[in-house]
CHARMM internal coordinates of N, CA and C (Angstrom, degrees):
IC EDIT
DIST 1 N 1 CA 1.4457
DIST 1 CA 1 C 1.5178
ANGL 1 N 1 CA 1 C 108.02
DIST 1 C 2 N 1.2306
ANGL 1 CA 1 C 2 N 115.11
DIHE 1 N 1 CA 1 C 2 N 138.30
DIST 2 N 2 CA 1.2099
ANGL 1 C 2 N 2 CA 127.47
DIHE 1 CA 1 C 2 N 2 CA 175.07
DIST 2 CA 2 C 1.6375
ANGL 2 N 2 CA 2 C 124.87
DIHE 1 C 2 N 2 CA 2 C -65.66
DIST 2 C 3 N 1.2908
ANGL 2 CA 2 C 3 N 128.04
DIHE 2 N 2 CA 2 C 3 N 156.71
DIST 3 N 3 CA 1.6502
ANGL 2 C 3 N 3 CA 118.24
DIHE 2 CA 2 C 3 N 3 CA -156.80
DIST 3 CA 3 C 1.5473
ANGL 3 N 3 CA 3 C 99.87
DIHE 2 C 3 N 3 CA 3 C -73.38
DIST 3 C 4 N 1.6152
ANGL 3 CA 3 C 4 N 104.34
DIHE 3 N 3 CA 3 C 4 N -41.17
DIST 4 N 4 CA 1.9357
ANGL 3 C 4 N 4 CA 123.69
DIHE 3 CA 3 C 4 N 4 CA 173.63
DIST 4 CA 4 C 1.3073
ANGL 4 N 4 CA 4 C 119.82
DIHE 3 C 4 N 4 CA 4 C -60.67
DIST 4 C 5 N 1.8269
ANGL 4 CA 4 C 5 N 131.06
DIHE 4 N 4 CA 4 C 5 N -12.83
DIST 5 N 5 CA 1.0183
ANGL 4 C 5 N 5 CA 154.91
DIHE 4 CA 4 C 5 N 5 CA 139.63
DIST 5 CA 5 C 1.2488
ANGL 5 N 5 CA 5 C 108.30
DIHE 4 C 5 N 5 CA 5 C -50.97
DIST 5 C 6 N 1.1293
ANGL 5 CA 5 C 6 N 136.19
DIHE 5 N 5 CA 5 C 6 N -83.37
DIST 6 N 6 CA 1.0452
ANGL 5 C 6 N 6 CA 139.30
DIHE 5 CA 5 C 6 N 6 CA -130.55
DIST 6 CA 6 C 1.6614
ANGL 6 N 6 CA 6 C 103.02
DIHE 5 C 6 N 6 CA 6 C -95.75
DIST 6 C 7 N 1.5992
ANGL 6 CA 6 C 7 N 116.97
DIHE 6 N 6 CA 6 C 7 N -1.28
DIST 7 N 7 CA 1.6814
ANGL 6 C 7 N 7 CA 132.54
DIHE 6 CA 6 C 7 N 7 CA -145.70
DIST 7 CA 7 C 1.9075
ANGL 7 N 7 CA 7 C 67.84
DIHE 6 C 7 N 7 CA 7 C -109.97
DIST 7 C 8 N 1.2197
ANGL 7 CA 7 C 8 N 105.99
DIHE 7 N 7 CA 7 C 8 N -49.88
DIST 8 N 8 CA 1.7183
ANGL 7 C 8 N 8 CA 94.71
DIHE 7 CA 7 C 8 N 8 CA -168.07
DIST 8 CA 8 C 1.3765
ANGL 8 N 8 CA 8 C 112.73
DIHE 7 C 8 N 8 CA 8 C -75.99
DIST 8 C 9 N 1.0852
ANGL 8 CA 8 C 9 N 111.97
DIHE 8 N 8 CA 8 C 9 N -37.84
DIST 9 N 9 CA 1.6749
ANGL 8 C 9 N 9 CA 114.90
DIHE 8 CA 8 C 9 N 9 CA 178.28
DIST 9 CA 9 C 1.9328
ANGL 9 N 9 CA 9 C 106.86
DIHE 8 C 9 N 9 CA 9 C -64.66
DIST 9 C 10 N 1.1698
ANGL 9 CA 9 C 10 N 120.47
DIHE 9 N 9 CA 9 C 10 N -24.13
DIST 10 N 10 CA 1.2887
ANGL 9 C 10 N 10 CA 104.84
DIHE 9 CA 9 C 10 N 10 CA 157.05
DIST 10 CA 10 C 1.2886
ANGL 10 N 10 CA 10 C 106.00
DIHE 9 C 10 N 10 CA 10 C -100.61
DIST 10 C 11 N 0.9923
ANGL 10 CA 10 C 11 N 167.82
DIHE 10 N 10 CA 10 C 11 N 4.02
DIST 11 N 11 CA 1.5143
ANGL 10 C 11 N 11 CA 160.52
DIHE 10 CA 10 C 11 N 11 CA 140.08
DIST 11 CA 11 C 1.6427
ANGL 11 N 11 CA 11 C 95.86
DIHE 10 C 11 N 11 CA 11 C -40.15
DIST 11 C 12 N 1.4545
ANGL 11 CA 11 C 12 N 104.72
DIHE 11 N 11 CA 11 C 12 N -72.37
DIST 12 N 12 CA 1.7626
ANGL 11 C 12 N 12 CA 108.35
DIHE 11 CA 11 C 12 N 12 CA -166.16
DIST 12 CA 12 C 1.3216
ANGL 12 N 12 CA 12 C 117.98
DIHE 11 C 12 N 12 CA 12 C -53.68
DIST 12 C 13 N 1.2898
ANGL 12 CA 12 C 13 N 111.59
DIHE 12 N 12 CA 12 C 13 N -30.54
DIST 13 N 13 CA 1.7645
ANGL 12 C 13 N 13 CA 114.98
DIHE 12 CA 12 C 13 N 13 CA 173.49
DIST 13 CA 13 C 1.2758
ANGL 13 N 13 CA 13 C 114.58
DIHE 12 C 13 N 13 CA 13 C -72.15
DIST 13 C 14 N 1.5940
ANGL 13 CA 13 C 14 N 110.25
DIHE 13 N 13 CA 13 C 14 N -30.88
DIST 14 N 14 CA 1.4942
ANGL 13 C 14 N 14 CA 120.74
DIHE 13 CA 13 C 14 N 14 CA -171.68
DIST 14 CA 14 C 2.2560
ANGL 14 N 14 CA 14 C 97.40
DIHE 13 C 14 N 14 CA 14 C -68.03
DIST 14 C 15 N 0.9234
ANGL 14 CA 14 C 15 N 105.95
DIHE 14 N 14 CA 14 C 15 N -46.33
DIST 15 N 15 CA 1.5934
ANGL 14 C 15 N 15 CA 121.72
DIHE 14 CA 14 C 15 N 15 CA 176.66
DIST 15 CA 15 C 1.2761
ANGL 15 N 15 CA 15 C 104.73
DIHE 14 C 15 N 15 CA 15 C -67.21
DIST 15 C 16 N 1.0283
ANGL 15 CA 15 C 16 N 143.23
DIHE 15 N 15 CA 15 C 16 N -35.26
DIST 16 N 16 CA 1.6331
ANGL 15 C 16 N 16 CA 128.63
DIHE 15 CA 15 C 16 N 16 CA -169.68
DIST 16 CA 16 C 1.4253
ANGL 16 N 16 CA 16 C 113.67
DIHE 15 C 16 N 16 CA 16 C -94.98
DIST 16 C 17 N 1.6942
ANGL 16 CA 16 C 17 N 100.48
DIHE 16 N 16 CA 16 C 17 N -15.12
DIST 17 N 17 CA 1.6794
ANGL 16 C 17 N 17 CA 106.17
DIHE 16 CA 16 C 17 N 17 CA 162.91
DIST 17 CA 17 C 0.8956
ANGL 17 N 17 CA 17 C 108.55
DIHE 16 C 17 N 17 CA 17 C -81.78
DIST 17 C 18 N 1.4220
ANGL 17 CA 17 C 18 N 127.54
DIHE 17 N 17 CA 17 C 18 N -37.00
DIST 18 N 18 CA 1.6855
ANGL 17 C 18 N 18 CA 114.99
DIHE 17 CA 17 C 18 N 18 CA -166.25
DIST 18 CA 18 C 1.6670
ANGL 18 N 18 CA 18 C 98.35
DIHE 17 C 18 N 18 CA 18 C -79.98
DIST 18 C 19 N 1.2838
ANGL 18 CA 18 C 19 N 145.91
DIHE 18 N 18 CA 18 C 19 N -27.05
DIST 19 N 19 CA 1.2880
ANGL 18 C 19 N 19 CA 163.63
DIHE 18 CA 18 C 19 N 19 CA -168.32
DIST 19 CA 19 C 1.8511
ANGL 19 N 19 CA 19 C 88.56
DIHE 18 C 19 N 19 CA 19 C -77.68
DIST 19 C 20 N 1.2149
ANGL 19 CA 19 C 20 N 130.46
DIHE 19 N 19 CA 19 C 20 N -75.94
DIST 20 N 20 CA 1.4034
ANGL 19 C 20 N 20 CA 129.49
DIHE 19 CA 19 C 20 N 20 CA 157.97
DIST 20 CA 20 C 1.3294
ANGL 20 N 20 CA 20 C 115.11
DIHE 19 C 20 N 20 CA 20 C -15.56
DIST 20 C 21 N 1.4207
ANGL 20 CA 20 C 21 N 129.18
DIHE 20 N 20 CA 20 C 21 N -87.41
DIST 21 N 21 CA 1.1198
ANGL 20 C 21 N 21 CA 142.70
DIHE 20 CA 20 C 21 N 21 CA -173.21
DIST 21 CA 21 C 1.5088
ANGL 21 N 21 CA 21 C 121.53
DIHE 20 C 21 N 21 CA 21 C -33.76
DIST 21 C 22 N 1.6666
ANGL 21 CA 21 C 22 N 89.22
DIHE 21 N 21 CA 21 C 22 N -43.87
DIST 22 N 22 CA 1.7045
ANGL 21 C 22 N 22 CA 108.13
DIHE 21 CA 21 C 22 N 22 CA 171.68
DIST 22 CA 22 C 1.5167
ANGL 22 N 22 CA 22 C 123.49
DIHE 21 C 22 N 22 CA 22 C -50.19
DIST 22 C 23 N 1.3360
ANGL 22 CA 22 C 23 N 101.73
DIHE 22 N 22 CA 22 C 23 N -55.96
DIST 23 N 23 CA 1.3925
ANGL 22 C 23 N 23 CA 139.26
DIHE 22 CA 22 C 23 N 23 CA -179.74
DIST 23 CA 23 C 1.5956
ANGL 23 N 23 CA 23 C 109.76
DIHE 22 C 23 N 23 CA 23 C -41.00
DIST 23 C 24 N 1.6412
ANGL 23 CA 23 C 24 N 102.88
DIHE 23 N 23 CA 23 C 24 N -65.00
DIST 24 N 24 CA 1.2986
ANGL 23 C 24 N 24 CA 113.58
DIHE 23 CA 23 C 24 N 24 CA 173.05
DIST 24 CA 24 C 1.3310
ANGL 24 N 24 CA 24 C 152.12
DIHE 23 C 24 N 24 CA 24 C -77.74
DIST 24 C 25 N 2.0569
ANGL 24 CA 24 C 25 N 91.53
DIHE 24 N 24 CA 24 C 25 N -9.72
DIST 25 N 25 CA 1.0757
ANGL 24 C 25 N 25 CA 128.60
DIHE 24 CA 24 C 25 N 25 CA 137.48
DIST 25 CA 25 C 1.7543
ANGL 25 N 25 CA 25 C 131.03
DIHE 24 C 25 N 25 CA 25 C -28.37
DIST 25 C 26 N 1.2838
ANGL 25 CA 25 C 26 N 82.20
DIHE 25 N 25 CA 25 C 26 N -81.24
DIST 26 N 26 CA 1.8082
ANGL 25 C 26 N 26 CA 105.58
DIHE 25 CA 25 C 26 N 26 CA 167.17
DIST 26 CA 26 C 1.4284
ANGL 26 N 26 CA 26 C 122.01
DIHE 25 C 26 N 26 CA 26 C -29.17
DIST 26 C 27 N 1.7156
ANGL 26 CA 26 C 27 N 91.06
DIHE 26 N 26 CA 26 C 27 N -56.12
DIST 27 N 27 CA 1.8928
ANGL 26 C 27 N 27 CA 116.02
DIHE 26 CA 26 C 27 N 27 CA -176.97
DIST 27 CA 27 C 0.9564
ANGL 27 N 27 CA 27 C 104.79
DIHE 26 C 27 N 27 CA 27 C -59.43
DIST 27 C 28 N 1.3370
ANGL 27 CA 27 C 28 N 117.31
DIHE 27 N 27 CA 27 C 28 N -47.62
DIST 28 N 28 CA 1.9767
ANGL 27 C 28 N 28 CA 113.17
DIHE 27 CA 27 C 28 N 28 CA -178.12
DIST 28 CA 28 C 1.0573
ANGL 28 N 28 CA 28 C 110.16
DIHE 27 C 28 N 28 CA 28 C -71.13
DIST 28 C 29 N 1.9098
ANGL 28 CA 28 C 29 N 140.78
DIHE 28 N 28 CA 28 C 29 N -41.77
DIST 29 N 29 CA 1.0758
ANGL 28 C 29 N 29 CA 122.47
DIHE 28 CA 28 C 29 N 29 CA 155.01
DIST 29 CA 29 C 1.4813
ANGL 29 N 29 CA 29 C 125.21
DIHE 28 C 29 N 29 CA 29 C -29.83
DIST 29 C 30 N 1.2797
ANGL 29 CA 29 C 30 N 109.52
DIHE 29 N 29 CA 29 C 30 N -77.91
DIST 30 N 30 CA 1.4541
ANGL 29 C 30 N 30 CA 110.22
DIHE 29 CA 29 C 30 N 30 CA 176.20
DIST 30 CA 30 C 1.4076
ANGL 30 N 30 CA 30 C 130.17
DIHE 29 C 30 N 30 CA 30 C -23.71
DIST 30 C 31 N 1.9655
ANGL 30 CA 30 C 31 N 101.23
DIHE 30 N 30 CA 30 C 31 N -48.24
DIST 31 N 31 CA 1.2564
ANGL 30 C 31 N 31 CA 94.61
DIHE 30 CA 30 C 31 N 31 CA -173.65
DIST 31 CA 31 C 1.8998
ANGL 31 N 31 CA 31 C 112.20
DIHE 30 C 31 N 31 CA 31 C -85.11
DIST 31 C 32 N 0.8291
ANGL 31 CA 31 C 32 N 94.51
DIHE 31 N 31 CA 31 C 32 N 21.56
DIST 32 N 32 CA 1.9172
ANGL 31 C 32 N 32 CA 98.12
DIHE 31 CA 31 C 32 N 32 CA -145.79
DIST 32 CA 32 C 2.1080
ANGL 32 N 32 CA 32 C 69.49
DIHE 31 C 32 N 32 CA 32 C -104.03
DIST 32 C 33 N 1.4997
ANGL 32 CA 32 C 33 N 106.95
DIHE 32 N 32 CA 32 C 33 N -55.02
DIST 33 N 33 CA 1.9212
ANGL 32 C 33 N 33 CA 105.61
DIHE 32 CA 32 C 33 N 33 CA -178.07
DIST 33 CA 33 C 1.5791
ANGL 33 N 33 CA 33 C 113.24
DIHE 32 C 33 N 33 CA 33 C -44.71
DIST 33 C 34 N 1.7540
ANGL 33 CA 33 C 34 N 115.17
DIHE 33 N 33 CA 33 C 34 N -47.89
DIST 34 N 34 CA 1.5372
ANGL 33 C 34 N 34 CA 132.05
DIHE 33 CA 33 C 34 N 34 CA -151.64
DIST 34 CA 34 C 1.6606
ANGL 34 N 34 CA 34 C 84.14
DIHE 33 C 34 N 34 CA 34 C -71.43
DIST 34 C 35 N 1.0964
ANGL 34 CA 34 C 35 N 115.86
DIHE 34 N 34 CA 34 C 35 N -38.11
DIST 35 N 35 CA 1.8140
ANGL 34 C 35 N 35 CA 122.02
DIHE 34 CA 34 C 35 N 35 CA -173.91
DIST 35 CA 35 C 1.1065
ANGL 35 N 35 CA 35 C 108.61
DIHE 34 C 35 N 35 CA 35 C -67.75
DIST 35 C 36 N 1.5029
ANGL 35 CA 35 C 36 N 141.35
DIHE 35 N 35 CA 35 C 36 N -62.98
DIST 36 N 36 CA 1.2065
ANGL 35 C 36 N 36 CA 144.99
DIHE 35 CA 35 C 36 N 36 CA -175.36
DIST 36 CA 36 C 1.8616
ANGL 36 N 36 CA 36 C 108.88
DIHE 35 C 36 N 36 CA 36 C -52.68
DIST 36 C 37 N 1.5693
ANGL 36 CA 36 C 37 N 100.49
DIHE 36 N 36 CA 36 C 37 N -45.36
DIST 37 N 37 CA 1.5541
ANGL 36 C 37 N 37 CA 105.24
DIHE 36 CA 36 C 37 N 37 CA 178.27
DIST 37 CA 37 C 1.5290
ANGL 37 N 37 CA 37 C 117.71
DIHE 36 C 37 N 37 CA 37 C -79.30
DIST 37 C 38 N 1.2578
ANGL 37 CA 37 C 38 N 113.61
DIHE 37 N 37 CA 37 C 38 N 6.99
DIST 38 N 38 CA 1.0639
ANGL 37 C 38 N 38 CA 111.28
DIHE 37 CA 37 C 38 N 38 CA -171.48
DIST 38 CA 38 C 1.5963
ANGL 38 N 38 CA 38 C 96.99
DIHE 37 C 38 N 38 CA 38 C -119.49
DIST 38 C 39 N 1.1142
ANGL 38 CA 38 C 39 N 137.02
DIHE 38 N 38 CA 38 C 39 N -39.68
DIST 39 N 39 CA 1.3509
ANGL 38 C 39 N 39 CA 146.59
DIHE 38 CA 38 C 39 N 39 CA 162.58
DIST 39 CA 39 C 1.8706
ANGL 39 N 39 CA 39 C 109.89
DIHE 38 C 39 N 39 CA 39 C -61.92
DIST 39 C 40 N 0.9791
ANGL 39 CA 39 C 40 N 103.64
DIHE 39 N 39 CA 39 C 40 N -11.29
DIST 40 N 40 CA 1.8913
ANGL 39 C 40 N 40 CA 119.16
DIHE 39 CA 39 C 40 N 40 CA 177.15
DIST 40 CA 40 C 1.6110
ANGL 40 N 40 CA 40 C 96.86
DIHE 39 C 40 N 40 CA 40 C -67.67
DIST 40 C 41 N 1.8087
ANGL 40 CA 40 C 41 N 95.03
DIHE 40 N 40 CA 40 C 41 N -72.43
DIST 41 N 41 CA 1.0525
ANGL 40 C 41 N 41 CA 143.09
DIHE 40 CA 40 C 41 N 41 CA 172.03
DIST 41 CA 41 C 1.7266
ANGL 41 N 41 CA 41 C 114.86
DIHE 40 C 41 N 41 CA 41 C -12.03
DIST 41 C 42 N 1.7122
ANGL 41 CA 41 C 42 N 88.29
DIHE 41 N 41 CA 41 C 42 N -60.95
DIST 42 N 42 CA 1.9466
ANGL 41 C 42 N 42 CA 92.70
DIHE 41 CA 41 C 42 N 42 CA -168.45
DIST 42 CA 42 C 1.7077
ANGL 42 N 42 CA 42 C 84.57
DIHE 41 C 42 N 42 CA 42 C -84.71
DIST 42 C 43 N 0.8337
ANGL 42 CA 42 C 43 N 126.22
DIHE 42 N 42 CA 42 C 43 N -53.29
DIST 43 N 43 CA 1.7491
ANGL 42 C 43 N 43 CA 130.10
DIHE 42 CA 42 C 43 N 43 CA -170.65
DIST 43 CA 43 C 2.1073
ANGL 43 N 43 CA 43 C 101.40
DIHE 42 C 43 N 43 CA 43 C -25.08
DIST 43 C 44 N 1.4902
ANGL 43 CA 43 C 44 N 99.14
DIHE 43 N 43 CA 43 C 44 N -49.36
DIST 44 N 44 CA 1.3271
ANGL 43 C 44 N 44 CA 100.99
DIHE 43 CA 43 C 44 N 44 CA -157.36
DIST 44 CA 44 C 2.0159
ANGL 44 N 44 CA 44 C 89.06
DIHE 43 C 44 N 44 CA 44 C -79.49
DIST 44 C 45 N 1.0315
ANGL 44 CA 44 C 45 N 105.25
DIHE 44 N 44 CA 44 C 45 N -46.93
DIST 45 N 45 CA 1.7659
ANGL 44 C 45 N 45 CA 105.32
DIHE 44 CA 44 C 45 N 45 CA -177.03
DIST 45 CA 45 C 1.5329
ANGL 45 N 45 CA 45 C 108.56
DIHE 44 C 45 N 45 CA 45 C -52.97
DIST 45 C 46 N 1.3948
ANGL 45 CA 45 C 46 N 126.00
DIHE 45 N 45 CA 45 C 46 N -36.64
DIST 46 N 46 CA 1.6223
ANGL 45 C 46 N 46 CA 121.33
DIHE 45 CA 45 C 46 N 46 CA 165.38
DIST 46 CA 46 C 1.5388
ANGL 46 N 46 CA 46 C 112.90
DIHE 45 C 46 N 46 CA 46 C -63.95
DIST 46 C 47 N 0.9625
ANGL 46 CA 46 C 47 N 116.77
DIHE 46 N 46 CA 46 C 47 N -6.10
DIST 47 N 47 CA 1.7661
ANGL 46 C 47 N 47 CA 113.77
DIHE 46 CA 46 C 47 N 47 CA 178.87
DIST 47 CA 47 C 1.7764
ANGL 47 N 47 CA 47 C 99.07
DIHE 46 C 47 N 47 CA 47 C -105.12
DIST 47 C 48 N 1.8268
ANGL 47 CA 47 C 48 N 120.48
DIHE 47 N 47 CA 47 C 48 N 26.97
DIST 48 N 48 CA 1.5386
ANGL 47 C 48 N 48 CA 87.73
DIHE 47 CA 47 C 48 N 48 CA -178.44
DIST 48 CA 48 C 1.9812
ANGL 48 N 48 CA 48 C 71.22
DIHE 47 C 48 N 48 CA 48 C -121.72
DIST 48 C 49 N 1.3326
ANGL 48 CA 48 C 49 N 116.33
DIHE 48 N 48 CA 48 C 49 N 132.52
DIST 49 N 49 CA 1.5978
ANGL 48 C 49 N 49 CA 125.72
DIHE 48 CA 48 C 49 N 49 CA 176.93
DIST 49 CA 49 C 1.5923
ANGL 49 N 49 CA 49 C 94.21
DIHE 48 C 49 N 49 CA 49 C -65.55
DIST 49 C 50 N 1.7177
ANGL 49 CA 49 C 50 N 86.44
DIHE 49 N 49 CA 49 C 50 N 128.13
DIST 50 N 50 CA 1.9883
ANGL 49 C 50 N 50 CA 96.79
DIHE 49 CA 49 C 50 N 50 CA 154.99
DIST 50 CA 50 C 1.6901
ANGL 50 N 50 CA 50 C 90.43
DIHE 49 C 50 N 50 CA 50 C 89.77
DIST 50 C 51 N 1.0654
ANGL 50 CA 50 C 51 N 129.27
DIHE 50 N 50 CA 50 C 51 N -17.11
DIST 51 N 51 CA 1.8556
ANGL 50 C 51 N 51 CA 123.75
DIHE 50 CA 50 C 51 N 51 CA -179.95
DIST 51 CA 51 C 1.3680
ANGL 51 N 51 CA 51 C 94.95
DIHE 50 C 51 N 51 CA 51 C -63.57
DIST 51 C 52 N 1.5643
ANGL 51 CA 51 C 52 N 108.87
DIHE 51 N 51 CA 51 C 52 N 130.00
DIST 52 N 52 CA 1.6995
ANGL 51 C 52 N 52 CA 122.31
DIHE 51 CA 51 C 52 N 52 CA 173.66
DIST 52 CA 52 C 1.0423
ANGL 52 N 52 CA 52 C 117.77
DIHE 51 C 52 N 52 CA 52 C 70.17
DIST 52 C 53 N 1.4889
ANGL 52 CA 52 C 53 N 129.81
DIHE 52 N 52 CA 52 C 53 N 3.32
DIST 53 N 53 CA 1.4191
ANGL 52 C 53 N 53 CA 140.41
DIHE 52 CA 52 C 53 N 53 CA 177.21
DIST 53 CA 53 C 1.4459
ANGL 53 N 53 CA 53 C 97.30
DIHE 52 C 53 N 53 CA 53 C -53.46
DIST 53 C 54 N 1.6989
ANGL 53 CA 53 C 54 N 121.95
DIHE 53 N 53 CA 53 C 54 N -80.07
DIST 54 N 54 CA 1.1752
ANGL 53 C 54 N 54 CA 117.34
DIHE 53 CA 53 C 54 N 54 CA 176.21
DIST 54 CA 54 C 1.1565
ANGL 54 N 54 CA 54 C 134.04
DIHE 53 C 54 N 54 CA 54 C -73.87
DIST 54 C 55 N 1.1946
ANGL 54 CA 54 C 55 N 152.19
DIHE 54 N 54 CA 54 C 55 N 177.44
DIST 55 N 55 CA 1.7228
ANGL 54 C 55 N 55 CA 158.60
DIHE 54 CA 54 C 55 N 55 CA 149.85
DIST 55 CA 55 C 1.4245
ANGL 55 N 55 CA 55 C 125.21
DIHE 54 C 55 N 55 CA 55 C -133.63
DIST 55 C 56 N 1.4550
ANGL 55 CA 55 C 56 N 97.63
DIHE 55 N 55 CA 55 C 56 N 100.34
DIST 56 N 56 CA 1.7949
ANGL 55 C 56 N 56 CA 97.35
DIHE 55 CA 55 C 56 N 56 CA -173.86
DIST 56 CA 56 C 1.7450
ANGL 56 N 56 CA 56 C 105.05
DIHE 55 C 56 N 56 CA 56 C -68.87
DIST 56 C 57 N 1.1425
ANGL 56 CA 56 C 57 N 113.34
DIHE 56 N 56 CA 56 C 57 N 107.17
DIST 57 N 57 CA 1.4827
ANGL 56 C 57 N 57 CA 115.19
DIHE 56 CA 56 C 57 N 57 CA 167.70
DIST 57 CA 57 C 1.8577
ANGL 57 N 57 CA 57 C 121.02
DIHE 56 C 57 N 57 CA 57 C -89.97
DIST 57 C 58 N 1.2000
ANGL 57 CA 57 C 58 N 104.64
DIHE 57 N 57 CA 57 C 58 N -18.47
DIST 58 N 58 CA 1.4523
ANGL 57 C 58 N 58 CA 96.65
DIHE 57 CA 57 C 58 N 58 CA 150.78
DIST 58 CA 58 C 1.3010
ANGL 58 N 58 CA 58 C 126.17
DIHE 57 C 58 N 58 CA 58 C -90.40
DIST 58 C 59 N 1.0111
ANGL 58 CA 58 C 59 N 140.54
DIHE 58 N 58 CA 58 C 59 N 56.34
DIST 59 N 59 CA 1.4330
ANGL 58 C 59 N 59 CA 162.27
DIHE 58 CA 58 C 59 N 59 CA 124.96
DIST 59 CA 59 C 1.5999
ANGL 59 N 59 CA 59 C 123.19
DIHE 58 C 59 N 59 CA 59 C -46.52
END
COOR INIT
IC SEED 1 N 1 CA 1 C
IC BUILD
C-alpha cells in the first residue's frame, strides 16, 4: 500500500469516529431531555388528588 493510501485510510477512520462520537453524542442529549421531561412530567401528575387511585380492569 502506498504512503497516500494508507494517509487516507487513516484519515477516513479518523472521520467516521469523530462523525460516530457526534452521533452518540446527540442520542445522549436527546435521551438525557426525554428524562428530564418525563420526570417533570410524573412530578406534575402527583400534584393532581385521587389520579391512579382507581383502575378499571374490566375494561
Amino acid at each position: 500500500m502506498e504512503l497516500s493510501g494508507l494517509t487516507m485510510s487513516v484519515s477516513t477512520g479518523s472521520i467516521n469516529t469523530g462523525l460516530e462520537l457526534a452521533v452518540l453524542s446527540k442520542a445522549l442529549d436527546t435521551a438525557q431531555e426525554a428524562g428530564e421531561a418525563l420526570t417533570e412530567m410524573m412530578g406534575q401528575a402527583a400534584m393532581i388528588p385521587g389520579l391512579g387511585e382507581y383502575i378499571d380492569v374490566r375494561a
